[in-house]
C-alpha positions in Angstrom: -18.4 -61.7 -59.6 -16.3 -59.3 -58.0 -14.8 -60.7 -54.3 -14.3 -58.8 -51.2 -10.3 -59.0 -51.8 -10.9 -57.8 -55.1 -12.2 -54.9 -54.5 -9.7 -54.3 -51.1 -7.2 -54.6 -54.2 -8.6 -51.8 -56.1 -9.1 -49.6 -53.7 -6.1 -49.8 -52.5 -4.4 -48.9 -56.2 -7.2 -46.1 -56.2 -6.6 -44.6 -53.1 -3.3 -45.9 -51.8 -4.8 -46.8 -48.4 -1.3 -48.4 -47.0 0.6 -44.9 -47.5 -2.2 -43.6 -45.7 -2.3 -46.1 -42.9 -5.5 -47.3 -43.3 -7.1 -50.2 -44.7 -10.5 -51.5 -46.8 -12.1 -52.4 -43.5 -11.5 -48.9 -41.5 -12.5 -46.7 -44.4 -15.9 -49.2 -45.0 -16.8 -48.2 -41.4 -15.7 -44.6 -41.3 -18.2 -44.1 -44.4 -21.4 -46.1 -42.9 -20.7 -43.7 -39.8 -20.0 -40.5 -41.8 -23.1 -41.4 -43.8 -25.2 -41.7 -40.7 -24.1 -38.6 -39.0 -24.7 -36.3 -42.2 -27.8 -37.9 -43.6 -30.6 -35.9 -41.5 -29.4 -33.5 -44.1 -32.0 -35.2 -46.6 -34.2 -34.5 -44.2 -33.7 -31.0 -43.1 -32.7 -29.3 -46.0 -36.1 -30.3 -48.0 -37.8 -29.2 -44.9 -36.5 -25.9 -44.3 -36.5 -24.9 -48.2 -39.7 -26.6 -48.7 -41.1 -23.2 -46.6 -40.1 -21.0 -49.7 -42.4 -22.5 -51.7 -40.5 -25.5 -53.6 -41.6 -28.9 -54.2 -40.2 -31.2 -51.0 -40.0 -34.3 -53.0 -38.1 -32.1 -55.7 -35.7 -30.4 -52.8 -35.5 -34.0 -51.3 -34.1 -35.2 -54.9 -32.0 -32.8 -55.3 -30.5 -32.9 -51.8 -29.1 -36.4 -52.4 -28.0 -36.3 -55.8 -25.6 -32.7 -54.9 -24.5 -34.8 -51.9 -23.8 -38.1 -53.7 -21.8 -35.8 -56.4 -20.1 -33.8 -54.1 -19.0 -37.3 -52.2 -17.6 -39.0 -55.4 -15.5 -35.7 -56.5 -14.2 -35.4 -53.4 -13.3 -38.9 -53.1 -12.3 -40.1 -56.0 -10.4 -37.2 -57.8 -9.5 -35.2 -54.8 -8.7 -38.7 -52.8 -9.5 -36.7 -49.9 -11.7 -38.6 -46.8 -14.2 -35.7 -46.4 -18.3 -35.8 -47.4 -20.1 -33.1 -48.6 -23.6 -32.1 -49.1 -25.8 -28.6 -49.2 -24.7 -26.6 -46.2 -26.6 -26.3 -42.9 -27.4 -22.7 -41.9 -27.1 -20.9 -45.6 -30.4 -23.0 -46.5 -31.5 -21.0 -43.8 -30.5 -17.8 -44.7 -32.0 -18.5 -48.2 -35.3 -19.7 -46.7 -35.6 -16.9 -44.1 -33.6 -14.0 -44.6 -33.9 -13.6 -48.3 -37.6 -15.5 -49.5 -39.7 -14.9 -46.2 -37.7 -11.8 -45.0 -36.6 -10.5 -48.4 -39.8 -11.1 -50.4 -37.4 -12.4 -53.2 -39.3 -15.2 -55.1 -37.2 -18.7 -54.7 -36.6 -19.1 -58.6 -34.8 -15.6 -58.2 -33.0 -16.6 -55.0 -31.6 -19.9 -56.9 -30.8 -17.5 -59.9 -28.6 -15.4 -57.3 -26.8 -18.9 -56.1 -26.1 -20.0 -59.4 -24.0 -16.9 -59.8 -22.5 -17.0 -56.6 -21.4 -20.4 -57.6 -19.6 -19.4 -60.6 -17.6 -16.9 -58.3 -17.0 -19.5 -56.0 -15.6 -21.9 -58.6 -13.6 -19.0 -59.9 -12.0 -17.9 -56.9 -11.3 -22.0 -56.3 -9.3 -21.9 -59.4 -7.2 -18.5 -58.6 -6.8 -19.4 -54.9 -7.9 -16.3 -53.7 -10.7 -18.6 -51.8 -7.6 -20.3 -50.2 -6.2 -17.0 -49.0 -9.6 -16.0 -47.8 -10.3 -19.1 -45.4 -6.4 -18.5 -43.9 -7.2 -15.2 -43.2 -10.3 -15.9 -41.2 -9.5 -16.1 -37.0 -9.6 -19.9 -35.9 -11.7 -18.8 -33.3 -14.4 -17.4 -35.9 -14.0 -20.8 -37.4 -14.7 -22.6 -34.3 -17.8 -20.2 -33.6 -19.1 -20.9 -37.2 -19.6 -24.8 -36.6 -20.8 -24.3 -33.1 -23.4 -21.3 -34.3 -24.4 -23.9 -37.0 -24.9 -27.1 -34.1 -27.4 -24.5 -32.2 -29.4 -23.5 -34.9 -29.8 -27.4 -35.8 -30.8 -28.3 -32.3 -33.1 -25.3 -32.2 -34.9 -27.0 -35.7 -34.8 -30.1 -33.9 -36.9 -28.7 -30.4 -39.3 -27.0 -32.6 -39.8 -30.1 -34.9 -40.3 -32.2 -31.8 -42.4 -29.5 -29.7 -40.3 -29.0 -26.7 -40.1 -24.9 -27.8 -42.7 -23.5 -29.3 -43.3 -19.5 -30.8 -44.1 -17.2 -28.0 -45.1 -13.3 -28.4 -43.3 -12.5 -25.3 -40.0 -14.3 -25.0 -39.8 -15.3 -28.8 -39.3 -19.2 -27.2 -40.7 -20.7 -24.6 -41.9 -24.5 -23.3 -44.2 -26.4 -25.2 -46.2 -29.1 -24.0 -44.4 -31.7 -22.1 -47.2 -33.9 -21.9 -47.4 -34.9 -25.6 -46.6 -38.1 -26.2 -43.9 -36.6 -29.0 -42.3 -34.3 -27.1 -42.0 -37.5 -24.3 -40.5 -39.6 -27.2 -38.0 -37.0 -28.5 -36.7 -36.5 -24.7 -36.6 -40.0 -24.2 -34.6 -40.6 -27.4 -32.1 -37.8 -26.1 -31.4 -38.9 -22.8 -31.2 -43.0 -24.5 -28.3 -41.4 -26.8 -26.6 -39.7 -23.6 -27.1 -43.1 -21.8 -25.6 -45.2 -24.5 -22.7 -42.6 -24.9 -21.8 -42.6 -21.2 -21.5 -46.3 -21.6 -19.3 -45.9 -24.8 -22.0 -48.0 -26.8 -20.7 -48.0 -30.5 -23.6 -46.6 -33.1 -25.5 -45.0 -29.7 -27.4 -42.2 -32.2 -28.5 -44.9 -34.7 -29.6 -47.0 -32.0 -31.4 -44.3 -30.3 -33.1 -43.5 -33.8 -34.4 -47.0 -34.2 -35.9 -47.8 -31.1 -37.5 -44.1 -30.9 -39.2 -45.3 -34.4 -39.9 -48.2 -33.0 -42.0 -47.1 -29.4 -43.9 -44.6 -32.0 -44.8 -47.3 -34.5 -46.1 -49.4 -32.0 -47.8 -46.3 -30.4 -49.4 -45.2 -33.6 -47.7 -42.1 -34.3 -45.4 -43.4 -36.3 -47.0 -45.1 -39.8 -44.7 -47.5 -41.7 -44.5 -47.5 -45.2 -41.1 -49.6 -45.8 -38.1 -49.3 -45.9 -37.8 -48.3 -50.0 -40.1 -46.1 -51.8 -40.9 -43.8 -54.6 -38.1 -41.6 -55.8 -40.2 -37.9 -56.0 -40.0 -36.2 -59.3 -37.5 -33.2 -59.7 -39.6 -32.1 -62.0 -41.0 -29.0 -60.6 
């Protein structure tokens, strides 16, 4: 049976945590938190691709095993603290712009990525990607991961009914009343509270007793906490 210091001992051969002043404990924690600010990916990315015509359970699969992949190349050949996982915003783009808006069927669309791919590893390897990224403005940078946090929170309010479609101003106010949209609000300002405060794990906190309230309310049904892995099948 392999011991705690045991494996402290490996990974420190592995990934040389001293010359990177850190230790076993530190990168333990920085991975349960990275892991619980990037996993609503699993939830999004089925949900938004799932509108294309794919199988959920079989985006939902396939979400968590490119993620889990991605993770373990990056950290254990590249030794590089950074997790990956499909990208928020060009699931989008595939969903709306070039299924829904394009009329392109999905197996074509994922024909077109698979290409792209293939360029993308071969620029990788010829660092012309490298030269590409250093010539794009830091402030374009900046505005890319801020234009990707709106869209999220705009998937979030329409998930949880605070904005709903309108003919005349494209968005407008849904109803209030529901006891959803009341949940999701009181969830938000719980996180904000617990923030202010400098509570440690204020999201996760926020996520559970949200689930909670609903569960008791009945609009929430438990079904455990492991299930069924969905087929990739289709």
């Amino acid at each position: 049976m392999t011991t705690p210091n045991a494996s402290a001992g490996l990974l420190e051969r592995l990934f040389k945590l001293s010359d990177n002043k850190t230790n076993f404990r530190t990168e333990v924690l920085a991975g349960v938190t990275t892991f619980l600010t990037m996993c609503y990916i699993i939830i999004v990315n089925p949900l938004i691709l799932s509108e294309t015509g794919m199988d959920h359970g079989a985006v939902f699969v396939a979400t968590c095993l490119a993620a889990a992949i991605g993770c373990l190349v990056m950290g254990i050949i590249a030794n590089y603290p950074i997790a990956l996982a499909p990208g928020m915003g060009l699931n989008a783009y595939f969903t709306y712009s070039v299924c829904l808006g394009m009329g392109v069927p999905w197996q074509t669309a994922l024909a077109a990525v698979f290409v792209s791919g293939i360029i993308f590893l071969a620029i990788s390897f010829f660092k012309i990607r490298e030269a590409i990224v250093n010539a794009i403005p830091m402030s374009l940078k900046f505005a890319i991961g801020g234009g990707i946090g709106l869209f999220l929170a705009l998937v979030a309010l329409k998930n949880s009914g605070i904005i709903v479609a309108n003919q005349a101003t494209l968005v407008g106010l849904g109803d209030i009343t529901q006891p959803t949209v009341l949940l999701a609000l009181f969830g938000f300002l719980l996180i904000v509270v617990l923030h202010q405060f400098k509570v440690r794990g204020a999201i996760i906190i926020s996520i559970l007793a949200v689930t909670a309230i609903a569960t008791l309310m009945g609009l929430n049904e438990f079904k455990g906490v492991v299930g069924e892995i969905p087929s990739i099948a289709p």
